[in-house]
N, C-alpha and C positions, 0 to 999 in steps of 0.2 A: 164565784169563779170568774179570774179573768179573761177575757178573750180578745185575744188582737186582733184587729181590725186587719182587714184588707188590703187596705193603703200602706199600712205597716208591711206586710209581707213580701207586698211586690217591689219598696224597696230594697229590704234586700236581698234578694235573689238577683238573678241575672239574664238579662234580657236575649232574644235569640240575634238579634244583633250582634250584642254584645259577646257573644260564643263565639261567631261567625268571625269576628276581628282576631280573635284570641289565636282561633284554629287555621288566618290565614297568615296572623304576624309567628304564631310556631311553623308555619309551613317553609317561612321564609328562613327563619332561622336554620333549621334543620340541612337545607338546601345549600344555604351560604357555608355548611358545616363540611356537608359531603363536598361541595365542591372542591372547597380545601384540602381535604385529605386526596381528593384524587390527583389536585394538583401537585401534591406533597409526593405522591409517590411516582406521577409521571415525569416529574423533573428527577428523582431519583433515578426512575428505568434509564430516563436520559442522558445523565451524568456516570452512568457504568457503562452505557454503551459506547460512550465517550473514550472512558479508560479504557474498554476494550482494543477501541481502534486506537488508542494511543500508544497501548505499550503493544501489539499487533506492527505497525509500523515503525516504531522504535527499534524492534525486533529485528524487522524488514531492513533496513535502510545500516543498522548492524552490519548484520548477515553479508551484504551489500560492500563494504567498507574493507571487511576480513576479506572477502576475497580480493579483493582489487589490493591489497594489500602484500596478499601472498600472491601476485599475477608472477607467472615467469615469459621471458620474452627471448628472441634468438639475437645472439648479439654476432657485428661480424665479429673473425672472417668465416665465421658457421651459417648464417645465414646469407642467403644468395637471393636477388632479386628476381622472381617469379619471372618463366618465359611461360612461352604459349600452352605447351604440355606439361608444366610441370606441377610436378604432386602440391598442395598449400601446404602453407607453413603451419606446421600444428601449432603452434605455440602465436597465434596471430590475433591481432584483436580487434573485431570487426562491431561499428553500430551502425545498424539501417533499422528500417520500419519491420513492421509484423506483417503478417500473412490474412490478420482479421479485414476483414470486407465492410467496409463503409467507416473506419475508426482509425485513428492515425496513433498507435502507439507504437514506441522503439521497441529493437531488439537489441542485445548486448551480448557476443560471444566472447569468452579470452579463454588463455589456458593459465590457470591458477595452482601452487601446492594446497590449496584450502579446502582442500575433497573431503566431503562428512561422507563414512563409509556408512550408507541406511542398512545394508542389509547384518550391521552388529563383526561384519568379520575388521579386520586391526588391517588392512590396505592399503598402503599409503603412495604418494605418485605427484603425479602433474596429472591433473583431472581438466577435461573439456567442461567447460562450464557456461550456460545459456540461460539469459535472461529473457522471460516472453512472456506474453501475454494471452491471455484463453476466456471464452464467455462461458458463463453456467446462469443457469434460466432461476436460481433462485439469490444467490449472493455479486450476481452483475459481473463486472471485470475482478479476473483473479491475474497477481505478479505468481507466475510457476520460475521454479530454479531447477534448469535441467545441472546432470552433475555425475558424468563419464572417465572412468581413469584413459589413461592411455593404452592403446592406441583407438579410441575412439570406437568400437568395433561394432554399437547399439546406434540407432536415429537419436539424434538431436536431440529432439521429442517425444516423451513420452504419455501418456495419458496417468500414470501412477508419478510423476513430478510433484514433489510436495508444493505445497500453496504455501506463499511467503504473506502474500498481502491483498485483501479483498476488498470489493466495494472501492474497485481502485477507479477513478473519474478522469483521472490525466499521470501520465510519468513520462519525465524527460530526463535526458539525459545529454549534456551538455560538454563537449570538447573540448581542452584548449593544448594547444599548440607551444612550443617552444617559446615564441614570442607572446604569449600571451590573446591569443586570437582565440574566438569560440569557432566551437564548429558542431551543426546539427548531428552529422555522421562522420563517422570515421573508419578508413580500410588501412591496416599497417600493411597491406597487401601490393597499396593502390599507388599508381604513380603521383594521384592528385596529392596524395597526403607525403609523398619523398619519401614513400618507403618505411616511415616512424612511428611511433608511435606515438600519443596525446604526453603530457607529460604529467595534467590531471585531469580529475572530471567532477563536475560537480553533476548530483543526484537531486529531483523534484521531484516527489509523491505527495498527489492530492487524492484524500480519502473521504467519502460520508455517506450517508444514505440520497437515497436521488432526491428526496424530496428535503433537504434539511443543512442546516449550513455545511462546509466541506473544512477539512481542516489538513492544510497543507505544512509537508516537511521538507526540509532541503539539509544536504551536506555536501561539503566538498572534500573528494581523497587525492594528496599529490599519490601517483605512483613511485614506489620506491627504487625502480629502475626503468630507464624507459630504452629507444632506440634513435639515436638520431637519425637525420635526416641524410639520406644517400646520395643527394642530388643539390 
């Protein structure tokens, strides 16, 4: 009977060394594996939450277009230059800043036909409509759209205002004048501005997470009628 040697045997088998290498070049493999796939799926998570904010503001800045589209405005000899005590022009179109504390975002009132009746009834009108801005402790800055028939009879402001546009990090809104001049604010009320109205405006919304790049939108709407200058 034959019997192998020793020497024979321990070639070939394999040495605990030689396990030890196997078990840390699979470790490495496996690793480099998962890494992959998690990267696969967080550039995934990434690129939909992308799409979300993109058709989200897309939406937004819509929404935005239509009414400033359908704006109605007092034309003379029906409108009369504001004295001391008298009622405002409902149909007037005012932009200044918001009422938020420590953050400089505009606010945009007109009076529009582009009133979405929320509550389902068929309503239709020259709607007060209010563009502003509000903080919520989990999605950051929210763009709310206030949206009042006439005669205005409710606040401005409502806390049930649908939310047009979130994780908003800056929005401007930009003036221009007959001549072509920009202007930060605007009062068709005000003697500064002659009484008129802009003739368009151009729109900036910048969106993203706080920590992660921001991905800005812009458009410009001429208004389809404006008011000139009284002065």
């Amino acid at each position: 009977m034959h019997v192998p040697c020793l020497k024979h045997c321990q070639k070939t088998g394999f040495t605990l060394l030689e396990i030890l290498i196997s078990i840390f070049i699979f470790s490495i493999i496996i690793t480099t594996i998962f890494a992959s796939f998690r990267s696969v799926f967080f550039s995934k998570d990434k690129i939909d939450a992308s799409f979300e904010l993109y058709g989200m503001t897309g939406s937004c800045l819509n929404r935005i277009s239509l009414d400033l589209s359908g704006i109605a405005i007092a034309q003379v000899p029906e409108y009369k230059k504001p004295e001391l005590d008298s009622t405002p022009d409902p149909y007037r179109l005012v932009g200044d800043s918001s009422d938020l504390p420590g953050v400089d975002f505009p606010r945009l009132r007109l009076a529009s036909r582009s009133h979405v009746p929320l509550d389902g009834s068929a309503h239709e009108g020259v709607a007060e409509i209010v563009y502003y801005v509000s903080e919520d402790e989990e999605s950051g800055y929210r763009l709310r759209r206030s949206d009042r028939l006439y005669p205005y009879e409710t606040p401005e402001e409502q806390a049930d205002d649908p939310v047009l546009c979130e994780k908003l990090k800056s929005l401007v809104f930009t003036y221009f004048d007959n001549e072509g001049e920009d202007h930060d604010t605007w009062d068709s009320e005000s003697k500064e501005n002659d009484y008129a109205t802009p003739k368009s405006i151009h729109i900036q919304l910048e969106v993203g997470e706080e920590d992660a790049v921001s991905m800005v939108f812009e458009t410009m709407v001429m208004l389809p009628v404006v008011r000139e200058a009284l002065e």
